[in-house]
C-alpha positions in Angstrom: -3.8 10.6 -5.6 -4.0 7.0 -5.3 -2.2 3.8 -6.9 -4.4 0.7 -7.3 -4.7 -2.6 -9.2 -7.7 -3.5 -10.8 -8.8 -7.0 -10.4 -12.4 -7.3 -12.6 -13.4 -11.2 -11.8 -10.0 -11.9 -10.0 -8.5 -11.7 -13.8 -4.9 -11.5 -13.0 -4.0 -10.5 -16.1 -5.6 -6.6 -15.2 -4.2 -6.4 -11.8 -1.8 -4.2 -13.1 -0.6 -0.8 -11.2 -2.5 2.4 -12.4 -2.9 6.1 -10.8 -6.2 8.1 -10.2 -6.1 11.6 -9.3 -9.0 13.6 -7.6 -9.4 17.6 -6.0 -11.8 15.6 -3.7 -10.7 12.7 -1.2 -13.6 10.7 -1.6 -15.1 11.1 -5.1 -14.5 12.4 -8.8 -11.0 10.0 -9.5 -9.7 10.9 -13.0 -6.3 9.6 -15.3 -6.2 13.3 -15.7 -3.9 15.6 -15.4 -4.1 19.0 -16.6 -5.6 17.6 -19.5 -3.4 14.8 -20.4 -4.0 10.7 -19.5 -1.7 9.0 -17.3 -1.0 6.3 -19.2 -2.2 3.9 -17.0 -1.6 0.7 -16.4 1.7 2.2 -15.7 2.8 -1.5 -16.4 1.4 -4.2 -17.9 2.5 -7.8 -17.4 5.8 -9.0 -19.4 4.1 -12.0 -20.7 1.2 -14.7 -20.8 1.5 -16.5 -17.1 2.7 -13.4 -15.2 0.9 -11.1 -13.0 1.5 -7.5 -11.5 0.2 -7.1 -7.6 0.6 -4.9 -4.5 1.3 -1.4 -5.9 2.7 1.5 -3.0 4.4 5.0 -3.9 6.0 7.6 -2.4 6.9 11.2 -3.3 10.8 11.3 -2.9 13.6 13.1 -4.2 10.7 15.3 -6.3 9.4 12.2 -8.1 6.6 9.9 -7.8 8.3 6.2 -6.9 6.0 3.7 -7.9 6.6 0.3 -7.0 4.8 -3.2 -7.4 5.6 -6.6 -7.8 5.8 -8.8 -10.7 5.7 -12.8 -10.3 5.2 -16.0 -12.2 1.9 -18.3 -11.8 3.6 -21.2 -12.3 5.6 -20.9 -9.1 7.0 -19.1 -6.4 9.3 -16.2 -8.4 8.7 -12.8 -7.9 10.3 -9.0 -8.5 9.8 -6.0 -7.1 9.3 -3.2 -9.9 10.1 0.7 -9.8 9.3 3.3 -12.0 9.6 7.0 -11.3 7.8 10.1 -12.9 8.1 14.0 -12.0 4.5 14.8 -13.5 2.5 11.1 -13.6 2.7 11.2 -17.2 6.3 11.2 -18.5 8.2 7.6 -16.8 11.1 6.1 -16.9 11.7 2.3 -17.7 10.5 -0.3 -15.8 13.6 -1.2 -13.6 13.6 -4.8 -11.6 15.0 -4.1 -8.0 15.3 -7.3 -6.5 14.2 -11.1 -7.8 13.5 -13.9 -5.4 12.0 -17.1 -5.3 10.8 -19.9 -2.4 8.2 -20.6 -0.3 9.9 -20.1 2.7 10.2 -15.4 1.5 6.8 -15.2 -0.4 7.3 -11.8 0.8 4.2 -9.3 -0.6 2.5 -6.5 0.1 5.3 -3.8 -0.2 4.3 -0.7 2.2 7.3 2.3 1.6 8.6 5.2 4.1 10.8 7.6 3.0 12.5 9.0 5.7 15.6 11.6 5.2 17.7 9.9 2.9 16.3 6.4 3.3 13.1 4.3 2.5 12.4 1.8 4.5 10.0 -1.2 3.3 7.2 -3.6 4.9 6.7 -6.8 3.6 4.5 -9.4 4.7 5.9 -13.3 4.4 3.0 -14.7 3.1 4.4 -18.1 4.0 3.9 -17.4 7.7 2.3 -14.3 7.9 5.1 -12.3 9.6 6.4 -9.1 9.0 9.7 -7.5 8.1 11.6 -4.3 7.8 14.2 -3.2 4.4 16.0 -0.5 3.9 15.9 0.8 0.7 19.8 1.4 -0.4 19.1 4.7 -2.6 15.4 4.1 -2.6 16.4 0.8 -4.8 18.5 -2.2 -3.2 16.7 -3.8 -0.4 18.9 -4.5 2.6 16.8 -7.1 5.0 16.9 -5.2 8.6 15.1 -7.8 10.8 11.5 -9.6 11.3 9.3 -7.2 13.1 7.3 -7.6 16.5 3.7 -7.7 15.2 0.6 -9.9 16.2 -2.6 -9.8 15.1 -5.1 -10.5 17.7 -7.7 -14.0 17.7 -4.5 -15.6 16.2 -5.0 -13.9 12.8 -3.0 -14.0 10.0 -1.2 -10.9 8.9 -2.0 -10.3 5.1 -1.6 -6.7 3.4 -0.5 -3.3 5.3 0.3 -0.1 4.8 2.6 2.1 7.0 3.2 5.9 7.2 5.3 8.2 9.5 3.6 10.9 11.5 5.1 14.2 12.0 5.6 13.2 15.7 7.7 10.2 14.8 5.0 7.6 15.4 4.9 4.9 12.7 0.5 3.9 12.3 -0.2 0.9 10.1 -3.2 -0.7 8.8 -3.2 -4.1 8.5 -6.1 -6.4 7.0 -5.8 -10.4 7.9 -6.9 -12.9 5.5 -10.2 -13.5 7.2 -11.0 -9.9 6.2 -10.6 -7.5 8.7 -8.4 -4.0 9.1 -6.4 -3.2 12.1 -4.9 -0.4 13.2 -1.3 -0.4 14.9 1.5 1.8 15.8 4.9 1.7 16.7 7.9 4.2 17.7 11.1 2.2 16.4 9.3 0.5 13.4 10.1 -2.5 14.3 8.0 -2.9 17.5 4.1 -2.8 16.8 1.0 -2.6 19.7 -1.9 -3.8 17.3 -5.2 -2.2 19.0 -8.4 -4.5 19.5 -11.3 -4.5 17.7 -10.3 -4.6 14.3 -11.0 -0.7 13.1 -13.3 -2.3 9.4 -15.0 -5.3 9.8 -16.7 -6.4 6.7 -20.2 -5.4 6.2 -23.5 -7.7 5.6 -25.4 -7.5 2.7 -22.8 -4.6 2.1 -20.7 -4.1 -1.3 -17.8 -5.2 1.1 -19.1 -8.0 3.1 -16.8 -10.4 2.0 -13.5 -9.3 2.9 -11.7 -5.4 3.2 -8.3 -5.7 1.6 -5.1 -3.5 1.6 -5.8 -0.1 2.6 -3.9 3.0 2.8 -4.5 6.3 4.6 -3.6 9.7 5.6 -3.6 11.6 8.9 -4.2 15.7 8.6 -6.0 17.9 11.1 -6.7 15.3 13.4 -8.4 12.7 11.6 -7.3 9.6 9.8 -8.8 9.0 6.2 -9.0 5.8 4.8 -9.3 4.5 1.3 -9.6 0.6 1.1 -10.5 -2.2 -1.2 -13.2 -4.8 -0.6 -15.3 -7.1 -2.4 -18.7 -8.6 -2.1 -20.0 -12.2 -2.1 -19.9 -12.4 -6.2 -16.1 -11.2 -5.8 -16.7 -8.0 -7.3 -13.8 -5.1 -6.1 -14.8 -1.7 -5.2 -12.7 1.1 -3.2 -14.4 2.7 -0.6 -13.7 5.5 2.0 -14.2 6.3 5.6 -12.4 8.6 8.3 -12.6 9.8 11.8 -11.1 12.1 14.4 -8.3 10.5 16.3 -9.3 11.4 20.2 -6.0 13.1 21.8 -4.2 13.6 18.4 -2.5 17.0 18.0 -4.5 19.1 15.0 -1.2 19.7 13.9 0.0 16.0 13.3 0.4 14.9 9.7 1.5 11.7 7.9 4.3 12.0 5.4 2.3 11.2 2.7 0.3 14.5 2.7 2.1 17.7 0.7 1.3 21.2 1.9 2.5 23.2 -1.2 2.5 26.7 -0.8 0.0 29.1 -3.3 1.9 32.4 -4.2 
């Protein structure tokens, strides 16, 4: 399953959050659901002059948390959004969590843990490209922690990521900069990152993604780390693409939190 915004000619006004399903990681994405839609975009904007952007969800409490954020144009305010759903195609209302304002916390690019009876939140301060840890009171009311230890390499600037937890308490992240690159990092504390050089994507010439790879997000089962992640090409045209690869020394039996073994009676 995967959350993402379109963006069709870097039209704001259809970046809005939406949910694809597939029995396949890297092909056959549907709004279906045993035969009903998801009624995607799960949100639209409120109003002419607002946008939706950076959509993340976890599984938690045995619902699907979907959050984004929400912002004006015309200037610096923003919300984060949540809506929840036990079956992707009942939700509740849109609820705003938190509203803020100022270019000194353009804070973006949401990436959620849950973790026992927390979530914890990423966001990136797009003012200065730095990154910081929230807890999520009750999965809703973020409670600033502190700035986080994490450097890009070449002096890049920190632009989207995407964290998950690993059943061996490792925290991995993949981070893209605004120049266009991913990186991979990890961390045991979440606050403390080692960012690994080279960059793991580099964008592609004459390649549907040679002009920049976005936010990604990933999963790591059975020793190998997938990754799905956005990218465009020189006419600014979006596409999601996949890759993965085994992760030398990683335990078979290591898995993010974001992948559910259910059991088949």
């Amino acid at each position: 399953m995967l959350c993402y915004d379109p963006f069709p000619n870097s039209d704001s006004s259809k970046e809005n959050p939406c949910i694809y399903v597939s029995n396949e990681k890297d092909k056959g994405y549907t709004n279906l659901i045993e035969g009903e839609l998801i009624p995607n975009p799960i949100s639209s904007i409120p109003a002419k002059g607002w946008f939706n952007s950076d959509s993340d969800f976890i599984f938690w409490r045995g619902e699907i948390w979907l959050y984004w954020r929400q912002g004006r144009i015309a200037d610096n305010y923003r919300q984060l959004m949540v809506r929840r759903s036990a079956d992707l195609i009942n939700w509740d209302q849109a609820k705003v969590l938190w509203a803020y304002e100022g270019a000194a916390t353009r804070y973006c690019s949401p990436a959620f843990v849950p973790e026992d009876n927390k979530v914890y939140a990423w966001f990136v301060n797009a003012s200065d490209y730095t990154l910081h840890l929230f807890e999520m009171r009750n999965g809703e009311t973020p409670i600033y922690v502190t700035q986080c230890n994490f450097t890009l390499p070449l002096k890049r600037r920190l632009w989207h990521i995407d964290v998950a937890k690993l059943s061996n308490g490792e925290y991995w992240a993949l981070a893209c900069d605004r120049e266009g690159d991913l990186w991979f990092a990890r961390s045991i504390d979440k606050i403390n990152w080692t960012v690994h050089y080279p960059p793991v994507l580099k964008p592609k010439k004459n390649s549907w993604d040679c002009k920049r790879i976005h936010r990604a997000t990933f999963a790591v089962y059975e020793g190998k780390i997938m990754v799905w992640y956005g990218a465009c090409d020189k006419s600014s045209t979006w596409r999601c693409g996949y890759t993965e690869t085994k992760v030398k020394g990683l335990d078979i039996h290591v898995k993010s939190g974001n992948v559910l073994e259910i059991a088949v009676k």
